[in-house]
C-alpha positions in Angstrom: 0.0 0.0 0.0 1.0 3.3 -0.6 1.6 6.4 1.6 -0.9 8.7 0.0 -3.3 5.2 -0.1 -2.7 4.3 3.6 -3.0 8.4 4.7 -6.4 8.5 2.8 -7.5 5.5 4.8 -6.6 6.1 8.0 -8.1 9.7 7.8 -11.8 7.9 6.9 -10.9 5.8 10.0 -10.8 8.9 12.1 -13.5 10.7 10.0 -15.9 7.6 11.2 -14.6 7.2 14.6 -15.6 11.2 15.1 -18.9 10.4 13.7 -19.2 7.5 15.9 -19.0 9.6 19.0 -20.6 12.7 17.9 -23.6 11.7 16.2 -24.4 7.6 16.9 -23.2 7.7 20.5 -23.9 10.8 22.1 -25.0 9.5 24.6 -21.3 8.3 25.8 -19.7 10.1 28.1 -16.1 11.3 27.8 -15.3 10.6 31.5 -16.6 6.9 30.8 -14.3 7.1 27.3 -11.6 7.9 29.4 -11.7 5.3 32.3 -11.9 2.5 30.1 -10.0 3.8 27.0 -7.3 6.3 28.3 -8.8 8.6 26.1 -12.0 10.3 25.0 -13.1 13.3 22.8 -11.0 15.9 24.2 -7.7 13.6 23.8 -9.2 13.4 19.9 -9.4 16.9 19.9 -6.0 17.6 21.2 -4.0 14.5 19.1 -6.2 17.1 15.8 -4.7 20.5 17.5 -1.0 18.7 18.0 -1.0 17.3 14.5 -1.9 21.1 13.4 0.6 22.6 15.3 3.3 20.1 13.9 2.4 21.4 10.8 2.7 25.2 11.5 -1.2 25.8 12.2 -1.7 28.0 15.2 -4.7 26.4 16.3 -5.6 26.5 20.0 -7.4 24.0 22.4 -10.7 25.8 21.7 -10.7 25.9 17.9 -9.7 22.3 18.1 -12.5 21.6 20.0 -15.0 23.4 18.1 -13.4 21.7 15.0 -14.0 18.3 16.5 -17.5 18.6 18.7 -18.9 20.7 15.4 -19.8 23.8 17.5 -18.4 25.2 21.1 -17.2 22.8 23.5 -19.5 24.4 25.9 -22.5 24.1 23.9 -21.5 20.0 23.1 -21.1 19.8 27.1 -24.5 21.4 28.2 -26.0 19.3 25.5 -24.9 15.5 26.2 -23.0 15.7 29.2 -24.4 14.4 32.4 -23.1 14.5 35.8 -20.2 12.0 37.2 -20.5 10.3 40.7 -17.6 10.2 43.0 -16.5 6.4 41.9 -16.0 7.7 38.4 -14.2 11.3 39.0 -11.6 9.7 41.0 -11.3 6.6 38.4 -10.5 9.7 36.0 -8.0 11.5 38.2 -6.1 8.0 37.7 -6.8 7.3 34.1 -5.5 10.7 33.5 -2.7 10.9 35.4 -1.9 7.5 33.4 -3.0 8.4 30.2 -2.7 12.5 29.8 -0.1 13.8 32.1 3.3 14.4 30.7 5.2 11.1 32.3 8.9 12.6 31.4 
């Protein structure tokens, strides 16, 4: 397979995976992504605002996000995003430590 092939691919892969999370499951929660995944939208949106960056785009966390939820993260948040018990919050605080953090 070729580069320009393989690139093509992989960026349908993601295209789907977005529309996987922002349109079929909604109803996911990012803290729920996060404790079983390591990561969840926001990680998505920050790998998109990295791989701008690397390429000379000044794009900040908030445009990334926008670019990725489709409108203001805010506006995604009051929509779909529900209210974490204790048990899950600190299950984050370790998945994120483990999966976010800078380890070096």
């Amino acid at each position: 397979m070729d580069d320009a092939t393989r690139t093509e691919l992989e960026a349908a892969a993601f295209r789907r995976l977005r529309k996987h999370l922002m349109e079929d499951r909604q109803d996911v929660q990012n803290i729920d992504l996060m404790n079983l995944a390591g990561f969840c939208r926001n990680c998505l949106s920050r790998w998109y605002m990295e791989a701008a960056q690397e390429k000379g785009m000044d794009i900040d966390q908030a445009e990334a996000r926008e670019i990725f939820y489709g409108m203001p993260y805010g506006e995604w948040k009051a929509l779909n995003q529900t209210e974490a018990d204790a048990g899950k919050q600190a299950a984050f605080e370790k998945a994120f430590k483990e999966n976010v953090t800078d380890k070096g």
